[in-house]
C-alpha positions in Angstrom: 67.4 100.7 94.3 69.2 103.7 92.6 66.2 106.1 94.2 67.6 104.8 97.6 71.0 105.2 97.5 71.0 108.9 96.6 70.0 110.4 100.2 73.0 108.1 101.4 75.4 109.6 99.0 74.1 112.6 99.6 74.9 112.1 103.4 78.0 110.7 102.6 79.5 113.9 100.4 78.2 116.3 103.2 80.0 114.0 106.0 83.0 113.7 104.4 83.4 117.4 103.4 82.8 118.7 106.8 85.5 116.1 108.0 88.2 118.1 105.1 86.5 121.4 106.0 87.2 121.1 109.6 90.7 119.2 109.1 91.9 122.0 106.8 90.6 125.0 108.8 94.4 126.0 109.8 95.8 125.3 105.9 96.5 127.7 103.9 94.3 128.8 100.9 96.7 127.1 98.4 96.3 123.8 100.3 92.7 124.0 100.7 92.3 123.9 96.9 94.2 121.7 96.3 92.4 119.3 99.3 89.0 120.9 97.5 90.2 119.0 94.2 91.3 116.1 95.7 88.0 115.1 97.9 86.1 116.6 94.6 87.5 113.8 92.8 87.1 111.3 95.0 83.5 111.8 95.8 82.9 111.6 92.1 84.3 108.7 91.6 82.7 107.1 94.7 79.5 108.3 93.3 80.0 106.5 90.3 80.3 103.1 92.3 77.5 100.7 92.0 77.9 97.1 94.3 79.1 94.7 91.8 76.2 92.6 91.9 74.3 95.4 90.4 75.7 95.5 87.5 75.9 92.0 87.1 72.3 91.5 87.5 71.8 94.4 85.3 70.8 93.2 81.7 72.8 96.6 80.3 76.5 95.0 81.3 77.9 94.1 78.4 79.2 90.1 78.4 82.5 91.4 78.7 82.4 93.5 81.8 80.2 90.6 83.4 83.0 88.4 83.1 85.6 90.6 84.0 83.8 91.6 87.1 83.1 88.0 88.0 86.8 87.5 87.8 87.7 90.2 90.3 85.3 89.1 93.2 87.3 85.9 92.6 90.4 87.5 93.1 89.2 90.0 95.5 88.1 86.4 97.4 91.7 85.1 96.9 93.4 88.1 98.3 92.2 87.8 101.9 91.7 84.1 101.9 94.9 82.5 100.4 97.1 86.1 100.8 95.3 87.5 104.4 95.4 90.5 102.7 92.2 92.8 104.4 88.7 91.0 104.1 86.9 94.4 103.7 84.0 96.6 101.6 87.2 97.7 99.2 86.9 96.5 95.3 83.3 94.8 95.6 82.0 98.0 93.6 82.4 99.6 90.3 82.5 102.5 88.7 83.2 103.1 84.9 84.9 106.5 84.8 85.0 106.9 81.0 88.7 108.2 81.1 91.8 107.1 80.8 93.5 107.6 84.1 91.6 107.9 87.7 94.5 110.2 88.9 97.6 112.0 87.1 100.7 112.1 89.5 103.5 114.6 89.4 106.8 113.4 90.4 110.0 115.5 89.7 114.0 115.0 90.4 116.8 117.6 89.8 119.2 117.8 86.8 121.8 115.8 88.5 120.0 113.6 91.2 117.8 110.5 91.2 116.4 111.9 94.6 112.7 112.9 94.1 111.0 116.0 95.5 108.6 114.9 98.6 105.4 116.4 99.1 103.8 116.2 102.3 99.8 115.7 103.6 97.6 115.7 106.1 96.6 111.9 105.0 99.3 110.0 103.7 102.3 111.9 105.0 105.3 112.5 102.8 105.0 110.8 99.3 107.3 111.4 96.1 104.7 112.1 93.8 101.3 115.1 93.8 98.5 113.3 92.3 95.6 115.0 90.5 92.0 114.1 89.5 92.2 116.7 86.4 95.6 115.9 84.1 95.2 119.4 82.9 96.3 120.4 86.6 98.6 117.7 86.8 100.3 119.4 83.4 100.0 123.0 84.7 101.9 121.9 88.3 104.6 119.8 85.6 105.1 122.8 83.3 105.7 125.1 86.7 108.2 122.5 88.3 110.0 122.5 85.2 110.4 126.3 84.7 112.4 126.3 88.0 114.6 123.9 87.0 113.3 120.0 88.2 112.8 117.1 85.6 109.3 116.4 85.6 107.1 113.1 85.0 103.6 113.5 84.6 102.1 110.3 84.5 98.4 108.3 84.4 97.6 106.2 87.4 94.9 103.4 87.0 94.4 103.0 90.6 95.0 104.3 93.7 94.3 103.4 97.6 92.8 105.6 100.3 94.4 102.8 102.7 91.3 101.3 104.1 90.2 104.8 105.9 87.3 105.3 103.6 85.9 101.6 103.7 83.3 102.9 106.1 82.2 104.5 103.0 82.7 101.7 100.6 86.2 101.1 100.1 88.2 101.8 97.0 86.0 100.6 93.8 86.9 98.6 91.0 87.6 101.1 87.8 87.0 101.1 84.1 90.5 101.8 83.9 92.2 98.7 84.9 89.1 95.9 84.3 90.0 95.5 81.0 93.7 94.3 82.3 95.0 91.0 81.6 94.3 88.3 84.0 97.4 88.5 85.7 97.9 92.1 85.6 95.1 92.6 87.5 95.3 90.4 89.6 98.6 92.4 90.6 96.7 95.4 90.7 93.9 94.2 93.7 96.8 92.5 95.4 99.3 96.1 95.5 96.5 98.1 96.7 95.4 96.0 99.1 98.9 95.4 100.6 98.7 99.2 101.1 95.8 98.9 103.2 98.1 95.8 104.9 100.9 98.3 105.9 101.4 101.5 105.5 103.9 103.6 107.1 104.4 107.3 106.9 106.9 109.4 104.9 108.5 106.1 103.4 107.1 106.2 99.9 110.0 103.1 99.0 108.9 100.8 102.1 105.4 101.0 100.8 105.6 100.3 97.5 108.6 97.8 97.5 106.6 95.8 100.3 102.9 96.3 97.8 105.0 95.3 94.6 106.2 92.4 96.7 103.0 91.2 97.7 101.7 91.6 93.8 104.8 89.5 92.4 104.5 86.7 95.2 100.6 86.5 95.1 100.2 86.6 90.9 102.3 83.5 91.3 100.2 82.0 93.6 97.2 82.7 92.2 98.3 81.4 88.5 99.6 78.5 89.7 95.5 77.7 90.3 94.7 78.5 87.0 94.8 76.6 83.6 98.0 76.4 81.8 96.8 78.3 79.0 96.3 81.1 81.6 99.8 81.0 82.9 101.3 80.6 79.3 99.5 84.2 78.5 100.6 85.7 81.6 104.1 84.7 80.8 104.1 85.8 77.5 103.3 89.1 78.7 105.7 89.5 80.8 108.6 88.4 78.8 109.3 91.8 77.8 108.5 93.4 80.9 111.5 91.6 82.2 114.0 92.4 79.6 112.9 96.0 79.6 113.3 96.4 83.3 116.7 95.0 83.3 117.2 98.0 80.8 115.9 100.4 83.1 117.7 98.9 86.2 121.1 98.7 84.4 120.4 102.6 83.2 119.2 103.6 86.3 122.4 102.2 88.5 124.9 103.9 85.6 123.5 107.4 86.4 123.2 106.8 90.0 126.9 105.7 90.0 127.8 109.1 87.6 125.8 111.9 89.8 127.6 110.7 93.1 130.9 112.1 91.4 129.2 115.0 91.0 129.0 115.1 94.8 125.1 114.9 94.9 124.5 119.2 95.1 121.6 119.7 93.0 120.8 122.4 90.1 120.9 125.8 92.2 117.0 126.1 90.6 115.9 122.9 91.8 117.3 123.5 95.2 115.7 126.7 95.8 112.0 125.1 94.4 113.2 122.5 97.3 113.8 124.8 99.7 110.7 126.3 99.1 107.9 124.2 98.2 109.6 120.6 100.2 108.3 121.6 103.8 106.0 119.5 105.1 102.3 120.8 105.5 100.4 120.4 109.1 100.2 116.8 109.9 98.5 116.9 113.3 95.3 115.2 111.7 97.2 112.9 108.8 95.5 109.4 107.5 91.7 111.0 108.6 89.4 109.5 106.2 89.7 111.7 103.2 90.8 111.0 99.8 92.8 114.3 99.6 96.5 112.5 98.4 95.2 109.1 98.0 98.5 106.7 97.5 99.0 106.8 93.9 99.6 102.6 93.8 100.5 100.6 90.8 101.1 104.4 89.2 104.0 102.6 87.0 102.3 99.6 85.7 101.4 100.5 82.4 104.5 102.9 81.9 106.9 101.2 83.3 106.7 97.3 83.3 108.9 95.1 83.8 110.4 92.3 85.8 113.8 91.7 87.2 116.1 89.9 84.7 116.6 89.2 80.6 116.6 86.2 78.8 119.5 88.0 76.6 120.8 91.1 78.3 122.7 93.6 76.9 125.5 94.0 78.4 125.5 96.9 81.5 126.3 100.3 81.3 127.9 102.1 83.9 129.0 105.5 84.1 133.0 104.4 83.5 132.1 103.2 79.8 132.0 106.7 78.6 134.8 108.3 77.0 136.5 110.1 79.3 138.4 113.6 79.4 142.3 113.6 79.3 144.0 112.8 83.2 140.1 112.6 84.4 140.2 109.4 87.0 137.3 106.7 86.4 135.8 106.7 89.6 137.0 111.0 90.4 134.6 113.9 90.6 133.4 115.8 87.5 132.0 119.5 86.7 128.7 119.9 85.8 129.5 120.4 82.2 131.1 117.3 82.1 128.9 115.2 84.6 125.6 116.7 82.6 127.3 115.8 78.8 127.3 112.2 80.2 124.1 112.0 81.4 123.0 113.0 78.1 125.3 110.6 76.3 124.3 107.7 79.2 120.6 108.5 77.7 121.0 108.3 74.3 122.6 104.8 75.5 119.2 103.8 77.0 117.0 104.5 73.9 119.5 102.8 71.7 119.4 99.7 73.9 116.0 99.6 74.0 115.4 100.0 69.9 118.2 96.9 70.0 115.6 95.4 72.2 112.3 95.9 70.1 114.8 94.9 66.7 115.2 91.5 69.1 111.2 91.7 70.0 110.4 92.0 66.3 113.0 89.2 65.3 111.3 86.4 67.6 108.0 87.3 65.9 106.6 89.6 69.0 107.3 93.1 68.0 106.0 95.7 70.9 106.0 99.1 71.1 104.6 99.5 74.5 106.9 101.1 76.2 108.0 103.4 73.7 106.3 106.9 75.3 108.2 105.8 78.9 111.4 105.8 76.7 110.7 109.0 74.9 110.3 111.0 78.1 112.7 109.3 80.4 114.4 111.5 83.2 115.5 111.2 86.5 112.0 111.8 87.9 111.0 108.6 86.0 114.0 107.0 86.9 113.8 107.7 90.2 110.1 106.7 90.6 111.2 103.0 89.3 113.8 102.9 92.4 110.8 103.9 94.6 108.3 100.8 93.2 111.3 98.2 93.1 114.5 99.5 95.5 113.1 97.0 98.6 111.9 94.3 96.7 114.1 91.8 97.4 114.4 92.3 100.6 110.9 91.6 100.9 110.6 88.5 99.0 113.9 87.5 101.2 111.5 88.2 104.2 108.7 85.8 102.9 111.3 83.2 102.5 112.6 83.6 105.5 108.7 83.3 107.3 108.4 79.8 105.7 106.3 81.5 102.7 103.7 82.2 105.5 101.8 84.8 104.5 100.2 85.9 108.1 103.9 85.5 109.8 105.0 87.5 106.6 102.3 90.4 107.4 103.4 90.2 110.9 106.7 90.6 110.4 106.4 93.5 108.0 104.3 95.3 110.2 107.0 94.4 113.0 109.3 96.4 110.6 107.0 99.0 110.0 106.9 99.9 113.6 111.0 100.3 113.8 112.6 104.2 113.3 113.4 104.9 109.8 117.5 104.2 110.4 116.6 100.9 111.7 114.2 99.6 109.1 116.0 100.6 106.1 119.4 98.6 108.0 117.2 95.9 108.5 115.7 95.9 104.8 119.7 96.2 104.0 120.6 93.0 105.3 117.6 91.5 103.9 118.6 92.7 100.5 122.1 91.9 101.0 121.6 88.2 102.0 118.9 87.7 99.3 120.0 85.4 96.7 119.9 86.7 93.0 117.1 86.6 91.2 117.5 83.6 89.0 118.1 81.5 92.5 115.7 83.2 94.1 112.7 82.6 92.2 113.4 78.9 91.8 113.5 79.1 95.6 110.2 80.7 96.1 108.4 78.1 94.2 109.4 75.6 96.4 107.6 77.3 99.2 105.4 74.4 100.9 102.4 76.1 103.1 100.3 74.2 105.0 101.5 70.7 102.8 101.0 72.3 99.4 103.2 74.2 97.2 101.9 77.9 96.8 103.4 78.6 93.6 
């Protein structure tokens, strides 16, 4: 079996390279490394990938990984069949990559904005992040960004899709890196990424991933609601924290939002002149060919940044007016840099201090955690800013299931209906969504009463 598969990955690596050679022949040389990297990596990994059934009738799988393998082509079955996500050759192969991370993205913000620095492809259009198979390249591009003056997050990524443009291939494989996940955790995972392959629209990195995050929330509690109770109970127990922590970061994130617009949004005179000359967008003629070259970094957050909506005992917020402020200085009026940068800091050293409160409360109850300690230590506005891009729409999307009768095909239709509109449009649209959505402690109550087809889906 393995003797005949190699002249078909053989094939396969000499197809898809001359596809990349001959859709990068008018790219620069910088580009075409980078491309050279990317598809590098990808063929790698695809090389790695063995059918699932293979391994399971392999007598080398360890118990473990049987099991764990036999629980994704269960959810990989639930996806398309309950969720009418894509029925496709994605996730019914595996490959054990014996690293951490498949990919290392780079995504970077100025000193005084939340607004992230876009790169632009051939494949995926504009995205907010630069992903790379080798983290020491993923560092090197960090350490660069950072010398002329951006905040930088480098940051591992368990998964990623190439948005159903590589099926004819195989499709995107199941990893060593997220197998090991919790039930429900990965369940979310196979549910994001194949939402991606759902929808996808161009240059609108926060449409994508609030409408894939969606889709992971609504369809993890539609799957668990199948599953035993002591499968729900660990799933919840999991994401206890997640939920108070995220409330953290969303309270954080809307005080320094609310402190850099009386700055009057101008970035570091660094970071705008990295903008002005590395944000252009590349040639885009031949964008979303089947290549792997900036495969969408999905679910790139989920094990640095968890979290759901809400707290069982939130602190209270912080906003940028609870800082001291300087003498005949208005609450809401604009500030100098000095000024707006010394609150930052001090609207930081808030964060961390909230968030040992937290783990003191965590450790109180019996459940101390210290998961989510590295995300704290290195927290900027490129981090920040990445958790507005995986979460900014999400309401608005569940509001959008709700309002399709919790129909998940009328759902797909109408987000692809969406998809279609100009930019202004959709994100109005997605603004009355999100303004008419209930809060979350309604909301969720609300979803679970969804009735499809005469039986409740959560």
């Amino acid at each position: 079996m393995r003797h005949l598969r190699r002249p078909l990955a053989r094939f396969r690596r000499v197809l898809l390279g001359a596809l990349v050679l001959a859709a990068l022949a008018a790219t620069g040389c910088q580009s075409l490394g980078y491309y050279a990297q990317s598809v590098n990596g990808h063929l790698t990994l695809m090389n790695a990938a063995r059918p699932v059934n293979d391994w399971l009738q392999d007598e080398r799988t360890p118990p473990d990984l049987q099991a764990r393998l036999q629980l994704a082509q269960q959810l990989r079955g639930f996806a398309s069949q309950a969720l009418h996500l894509p029925d496709n050759a994605s996730y019914r192969r595996y490959a054990d990559l014996r690293r951490r991370a498949v990919v290392w993205n780079v995504a970077a913000a100025p000193p005084d904005s939340l607004t992230l620095k876009s790169w632009c492809f051939m494949v995926v259009g504009c995205v907010s992040y630069r992903g790379y198979f080798d983290e020491a390249e993923a560092q090197a591009l960090g350490r660069q960004l950072a010398q002329q003056g951006w905040e930088v997050d480098v940051y591992p990524v368990p998964a990623y899709s190439t948005l159903g443009w590589l099926n004819w291939l195989g499709g995107d494989p199941l990893l060593s890196t997220f197998i090991v996940y919790g039930e429900g955790d990965l369940a979310g995972l196979l549910f994001h990424e194949l939402a991606h392959q759902q929808v996808y629209v161009d240059h609108d990195s926060a449409f994508n991933e609030s409408y894939a995050t969606a889709v992971e929330r609504l369809g993890v509690r539609q799957w668990l609601a199948t599953r035993p109770a002591e499968v729900r109970e660990a799933h919840a127990r999991g994401q206890r924290h997640r939920r108070e922590f995220r409330a953290l970061q969303q309270r954080t994130r809307e005080a320094l939002a609310a402190l850099y617009a009386r700055g009057g949004g101008a970035p570091h005179a660094a970071a705008a002149s990295a903008a002005e000359r590395g944000a252009g967008p590349e040639p885009d003629a031949s964008r979303r060919q089947a290549t792997a070259s900036q495969a969408s970094a999905l679910g790139a957050n989920r094990t640095n940044e968890s979290g759901l909506a809400g707290a069982d005992r939130p602190a209270p917020p912080l906003t940028a007016g609870d800082l001291n402020q300087a003498p005949g200085e208005g609450e809401n009026g604009p500030l100098d840099r000095a000024a707006l940068l010394a609150r930052k800091t001090q609207l930081m050293q808030d964060f961390a201090a909230q968030y040992r409160a937290l783990q003191t409360d965590w450790a109180a109850r019996g459940e101390p955690d210290a998961r989510h300690d590295r995300w704290v230590a290195k927290a900027n506005n490129a981090s920040f800013g990445l958790q507005s891009v995986y979460q900014g729409w999400v309401p608005a999307f569940e509001a959008l299931f709700e309002g399709q009768g919790c129909d998940w095909p009328r759902f797909h239709a109408a987000v692809a209906e969406l998809a279609r509109q100009p930019r202004p449009a959709r994100d109005a649209a997605l603004s009355r969504l999100a303004e008419g959505a209930a809060p979350a402690a309604v909301r969720q109550p609300a979803l679970a009463a969804c009735r499809v087809f005469g039986s409740s889906v959560f």
